[in-house]
Steps between C-alpha positions, in 0.01 A plus 500: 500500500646791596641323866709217296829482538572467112258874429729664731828330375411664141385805610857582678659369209311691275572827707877392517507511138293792447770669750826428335398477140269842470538718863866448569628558152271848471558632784968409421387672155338826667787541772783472298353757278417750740664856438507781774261816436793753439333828717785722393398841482139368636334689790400201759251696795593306826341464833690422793828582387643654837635206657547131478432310225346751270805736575727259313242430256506834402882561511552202239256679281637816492862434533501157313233486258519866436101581544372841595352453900244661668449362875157562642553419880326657862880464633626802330780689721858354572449306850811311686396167626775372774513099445756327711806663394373603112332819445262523223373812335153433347272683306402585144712779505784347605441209239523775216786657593654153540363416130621833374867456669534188306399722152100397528208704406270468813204715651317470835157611574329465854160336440279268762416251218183445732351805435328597164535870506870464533570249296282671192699827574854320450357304167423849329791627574673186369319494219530855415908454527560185349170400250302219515766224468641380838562133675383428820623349784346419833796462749251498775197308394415248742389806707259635145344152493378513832324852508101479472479765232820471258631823397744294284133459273538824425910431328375520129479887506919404509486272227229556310 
C-alpha cells in the first residue's frame, strides 16, 4: 500500500496543502507581528565583548538601544593589533570608552568565564550593583558549549 504511486501522490498533496493553508499563513501572521524587546535602560551582562563581533554587539546596545552594559571578557587591557595597514585597539576597556565617547553607559570586568570562582565573584558584585534584573548575552559561546563542565550552568545566580 504504502509503495503505490497513488499513496504517495496524496500524501505530498496532502502536505502541500497542509503547508500553504495552515504553516505558511502562521508563521506570515507571527513575523509580521513581531516587535523588538526595547532594553532601554536594561542592564545586558556580556561575554566576549572585547573584540569582533561581540564588540559591535555591544556598541549598538549601548549607544543605539540605550541599555546599561557590563562586558565580562579575559581580554581586559587596551592591546594594538597591527593588520596590514589598519591598527586595531581591542579590549573591553577600550570597547567602554568607545561606548561611553558615543554617550553609552558601559562597564568592563576581567573574568575567565571558564573558571567558577571568578565568574561567581563578578556575579555578586553584579548583582549587588545592579539587582537581580539583567539580560544576557553570550558573545563568545561556541567556546562555553564546548567546555566539559559549563560554568555558564551556573548563569542563574545573574538572572535569577
Amino acid at each position: 500500500m504504502y509503495d503505490q504511486w497513488s499513496f504517495k501522490l496524496l500524501n505530498t498533496i496532502g502536505l502541500l496543502v497542509h503547508l500553504f493553508l495552515i504553516d505558511i499563513p502562521k508563521d506570515l501572521k507571527r513575523w509580521l507581528t513581531l516587535k523588538q524587546k526595547d532594553v532601554t535602560g536594561k542592564v545586558i551582562v556580556m561575554t566576549g565583548g572585547a573584540s569582533g563581533l561581540g564588540r559591535k554587539m555591544a556598541q549598538i546596545f549601548a549607544i543605539e538601544k540605550q541599555a546599561k552594559l557590563i562586558i565580562m571578557d579575559i581580554n581586559f587591557v587596551s592591546s594594538t593589533i597591527f593588520l596590514r595597514r589598519l591598527i586595531l585597539q581591542e579590549g573591553a576597556e577600550e570597547t567602554v570608552s568607545s561606548i561611553v565617547n558615543e554617550g553609552g553607559q558601559a562597564e568592563a570586568y576581567r573574568c575567565d568565564i571558564r573558571k567558577e570562582d571568578e565568574l561567581e565573584k563578578i556575579a555578586s558584585e553584579i548583582h549587588g550593583k545592579y539587582g537581580q534584573r539583567k539580560i544576557l548575552l553570550f558573545g563568545k559561546i561556541k567556546r562555553i558549549l564546548s567546555y566539559k563542565r559549563r560554568p555558564c550552568a551556573r548563569m542563574p545566580a545573574f538572572s535569577s
